[in-house]
C-alpha positions as CSV (number, residue, x, y, z in Angstrom):
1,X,73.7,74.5,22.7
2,X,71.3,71.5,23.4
3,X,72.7,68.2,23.1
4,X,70.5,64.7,22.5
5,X,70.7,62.5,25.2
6,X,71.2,59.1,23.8
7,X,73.3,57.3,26.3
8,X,72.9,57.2,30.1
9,X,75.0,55.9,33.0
10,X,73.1,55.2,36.2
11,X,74.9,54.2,39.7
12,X,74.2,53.4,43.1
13,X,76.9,54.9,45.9
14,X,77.2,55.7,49.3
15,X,75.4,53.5,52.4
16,X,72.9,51.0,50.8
17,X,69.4,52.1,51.5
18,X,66.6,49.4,50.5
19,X,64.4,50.6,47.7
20,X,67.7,51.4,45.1
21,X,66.6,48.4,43.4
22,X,63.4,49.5,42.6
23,X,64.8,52.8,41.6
24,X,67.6,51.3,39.7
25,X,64.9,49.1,38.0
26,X,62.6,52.2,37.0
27,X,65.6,54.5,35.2
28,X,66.7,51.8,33.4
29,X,62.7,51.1,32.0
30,X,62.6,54.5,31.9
31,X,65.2,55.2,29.5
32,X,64.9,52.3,27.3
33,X,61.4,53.4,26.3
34,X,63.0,56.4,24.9
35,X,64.9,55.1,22.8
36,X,68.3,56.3,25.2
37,X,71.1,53.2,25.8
38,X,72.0,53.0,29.6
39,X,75.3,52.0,31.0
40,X,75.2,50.3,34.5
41,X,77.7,51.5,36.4
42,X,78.9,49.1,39.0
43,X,80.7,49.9,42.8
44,X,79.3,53.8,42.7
45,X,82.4,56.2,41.6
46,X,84.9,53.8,42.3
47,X,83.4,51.7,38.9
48,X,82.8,54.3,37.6
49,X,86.7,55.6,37.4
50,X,87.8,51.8,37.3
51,X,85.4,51.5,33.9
52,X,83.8,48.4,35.4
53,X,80.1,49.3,33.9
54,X,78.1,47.2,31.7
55,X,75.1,47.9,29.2
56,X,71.7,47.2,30.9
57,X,68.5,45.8,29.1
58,X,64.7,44.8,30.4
59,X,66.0,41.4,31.5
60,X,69.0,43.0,33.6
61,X,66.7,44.4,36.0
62,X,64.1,41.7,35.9
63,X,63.3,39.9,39.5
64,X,65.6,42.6,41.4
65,X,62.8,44.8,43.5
66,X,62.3,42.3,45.8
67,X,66.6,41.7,46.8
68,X,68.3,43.6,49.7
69,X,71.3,45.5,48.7
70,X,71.5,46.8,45.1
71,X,72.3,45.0,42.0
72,X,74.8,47.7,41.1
73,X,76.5,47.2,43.9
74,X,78.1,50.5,46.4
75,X,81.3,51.8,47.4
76,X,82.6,54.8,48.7
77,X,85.3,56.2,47.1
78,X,87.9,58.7,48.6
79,X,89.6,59.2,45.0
80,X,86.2,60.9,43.8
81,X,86.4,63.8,46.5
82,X,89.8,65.4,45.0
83,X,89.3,67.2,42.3
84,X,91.9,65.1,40.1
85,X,89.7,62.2,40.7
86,X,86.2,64.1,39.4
87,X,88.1,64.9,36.2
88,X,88.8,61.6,35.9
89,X,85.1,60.5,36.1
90,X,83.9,63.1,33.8
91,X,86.3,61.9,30.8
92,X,85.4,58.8,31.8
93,X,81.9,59.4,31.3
94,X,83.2,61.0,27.8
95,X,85.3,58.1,27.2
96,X,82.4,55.8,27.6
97,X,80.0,57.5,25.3
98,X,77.9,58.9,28.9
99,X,75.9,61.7,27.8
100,X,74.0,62.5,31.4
101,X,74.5,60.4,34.7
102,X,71.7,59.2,37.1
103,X,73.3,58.7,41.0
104,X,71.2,57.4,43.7
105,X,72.9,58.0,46.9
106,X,73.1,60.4,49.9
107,X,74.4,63.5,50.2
108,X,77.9,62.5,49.5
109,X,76.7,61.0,46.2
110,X,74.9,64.1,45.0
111,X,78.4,66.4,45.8
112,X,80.1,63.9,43.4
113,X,77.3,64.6,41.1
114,X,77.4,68.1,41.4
115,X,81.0,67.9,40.7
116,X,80.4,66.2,37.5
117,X,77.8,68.1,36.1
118,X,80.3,71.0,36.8
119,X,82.4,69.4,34.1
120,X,80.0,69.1,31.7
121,X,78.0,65.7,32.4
122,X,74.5,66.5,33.6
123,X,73.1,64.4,36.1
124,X,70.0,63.7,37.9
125,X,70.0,62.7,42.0
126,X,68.0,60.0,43.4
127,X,67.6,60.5,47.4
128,X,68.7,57.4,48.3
129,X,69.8,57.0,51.9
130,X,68.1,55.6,55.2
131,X,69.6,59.0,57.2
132,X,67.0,61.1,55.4
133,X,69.0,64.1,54.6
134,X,68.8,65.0,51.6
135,X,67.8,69.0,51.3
136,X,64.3,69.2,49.8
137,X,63.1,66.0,49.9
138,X,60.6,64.8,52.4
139,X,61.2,61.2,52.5
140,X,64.0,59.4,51.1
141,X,64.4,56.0,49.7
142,X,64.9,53.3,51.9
143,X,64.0,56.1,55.5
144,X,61.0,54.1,55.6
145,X,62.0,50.9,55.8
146,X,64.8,51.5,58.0
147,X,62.4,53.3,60.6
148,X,60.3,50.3,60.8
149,X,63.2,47.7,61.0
150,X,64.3,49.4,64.3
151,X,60.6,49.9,65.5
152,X,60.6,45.8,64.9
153,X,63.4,45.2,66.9
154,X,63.0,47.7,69.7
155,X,59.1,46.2,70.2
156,X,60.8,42.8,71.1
157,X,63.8,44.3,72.9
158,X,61.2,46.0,75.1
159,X,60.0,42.6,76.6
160,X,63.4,41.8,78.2
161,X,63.1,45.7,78.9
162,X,60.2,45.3,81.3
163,X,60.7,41.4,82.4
164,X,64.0,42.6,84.0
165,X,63.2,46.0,84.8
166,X,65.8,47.8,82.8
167,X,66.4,50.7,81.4
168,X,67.6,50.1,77.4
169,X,69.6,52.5,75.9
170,X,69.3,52.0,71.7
171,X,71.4,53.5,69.4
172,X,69.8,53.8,65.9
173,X,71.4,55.3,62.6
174,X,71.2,58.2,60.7
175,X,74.5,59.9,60.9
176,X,74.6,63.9,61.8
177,X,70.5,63.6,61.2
178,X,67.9,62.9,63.6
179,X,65.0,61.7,61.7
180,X,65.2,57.9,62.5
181,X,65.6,58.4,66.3
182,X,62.8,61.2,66.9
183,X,60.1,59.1,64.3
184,X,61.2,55.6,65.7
185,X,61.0,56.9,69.4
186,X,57.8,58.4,69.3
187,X,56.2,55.2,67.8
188,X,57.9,53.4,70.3
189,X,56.9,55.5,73.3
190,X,60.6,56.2,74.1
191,X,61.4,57.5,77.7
192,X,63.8,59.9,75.8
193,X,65.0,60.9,72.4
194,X,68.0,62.3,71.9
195,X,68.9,63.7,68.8
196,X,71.9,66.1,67.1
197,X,69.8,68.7,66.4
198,X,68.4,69.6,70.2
199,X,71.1,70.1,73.2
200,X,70.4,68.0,75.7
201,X,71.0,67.6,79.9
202,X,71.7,64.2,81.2
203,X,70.2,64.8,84.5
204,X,67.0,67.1,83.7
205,X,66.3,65.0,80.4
206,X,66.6,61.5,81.2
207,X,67.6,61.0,85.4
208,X,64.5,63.4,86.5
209,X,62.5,62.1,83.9
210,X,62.9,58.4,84.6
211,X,62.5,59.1,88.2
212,X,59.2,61.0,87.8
213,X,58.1,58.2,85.5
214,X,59.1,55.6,88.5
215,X,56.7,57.3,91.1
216,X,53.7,55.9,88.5
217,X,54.9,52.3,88.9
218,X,57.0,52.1,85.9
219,X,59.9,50.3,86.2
220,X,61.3,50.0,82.6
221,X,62.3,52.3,80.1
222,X,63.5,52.7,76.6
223,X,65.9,55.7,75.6
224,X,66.9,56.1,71.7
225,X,70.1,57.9,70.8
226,X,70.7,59.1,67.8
227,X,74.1,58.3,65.9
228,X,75.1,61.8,65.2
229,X,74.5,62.6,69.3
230,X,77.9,60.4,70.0
């Protein structure tokens, strides 16, 4: 049977991504120009099972696109994986009058979600995670912004790169995924990428490449390595 929706909770869990502000800021606009009450749910499913939540309005999200971090505040939350601790959150969610949940997160955030709409809350995900993988979504929030921090900082490690005639080895996040590595090194002009998908060999990859690239004159070199690759 179809049930009004006339409260939402909405949280932010997982890694912090940039962007979950905005996001934050455009469910809770969203839903209060419908007519439906939101609950701000503070420290992802951690505040959620602690009950530390508070009603959100207009003003409550006023001035907050342009701060890091997100106003909700994250944490992860080990008690949420067991399934005691997702029963918990979904009479929770009934305890606090939470009709349907909105979670912005990663992949981890969207199993806990999963797990409550499995015990009767509905819930929308929000991709929100710099590692970018979410299934079916092309970019996610706060991929963007990440790639182009580490593109920032790699352009002015590459001067000590070259004045020294180095060889840099960067290590960029992105967990078991290899999005941030492969786009970041090709704007780059990386020597080598090496990323958890692809199998790689030390010697033929990087060593024969590096010394191919020597006989042209080069003498410096920048290799990214993907988290998920250690």
């Amino acid at each position: 049977m179809y049930k009004e929706i006339k409260t939402i909770g909405v949280l932010t869990s997982g890694g912090d991504a940039p962007g979950m502000n905005a996001a934050v800021r455009a469910v809770v606009r969203t839903a209060l120009s419908k007519g439906i009450k939101v609950i701000g749910i503070q420290r992802g499913y951690n505040g959620l099972l602690n009950g530390e939540v508070r009603e959100m309005d207009l003003r409550s999200v006023s001035e907050i696109i342009h701060r890091g971090g997100t106003v909700l505040y994250t944490a992860r939350c080990l008690e949420f994986v067991t399934a005691e601790g997702q029963k918990k959150g979904a009479e929770k969610c009934k305890e606090l009058g939470i009709d349907a949940m909105v979670v912005i997160g990663g992949d981890g955030s969207f199993k806990g979600a999963r797990a409550l709409a499995n015990l009767g809350i509905p819930c929308i995900g929000i991709p929100g995670t710099i590692d970018n993988d979410i299934a079916c979504s092309e970019y996610t929030i706060g991929y963007d912004t990440a790639m182009n921090t580490a593109v920032e900082m790699i352009d002015k490690l590459r001067d000590t790169t070259q004045s020294h005639d180095r060889c840099s080895v960067v290590e960029v996040m992105g967990r078991n995924a290899g999005y941030i590595a492969l786009n970041v090194g090709i704007a780059t002009g990386a020597l080598a990428i090496l990323i958890p998908e692809r199998p790689y060999d030390l010697e033929h990859d990087i060593i024969s490449r590096m010394n191919q690239t020597q006989k042209t004159g080069k003498k410096h070199f920048i290799v990214i390595v993907a988290e998920g690759v250690g």
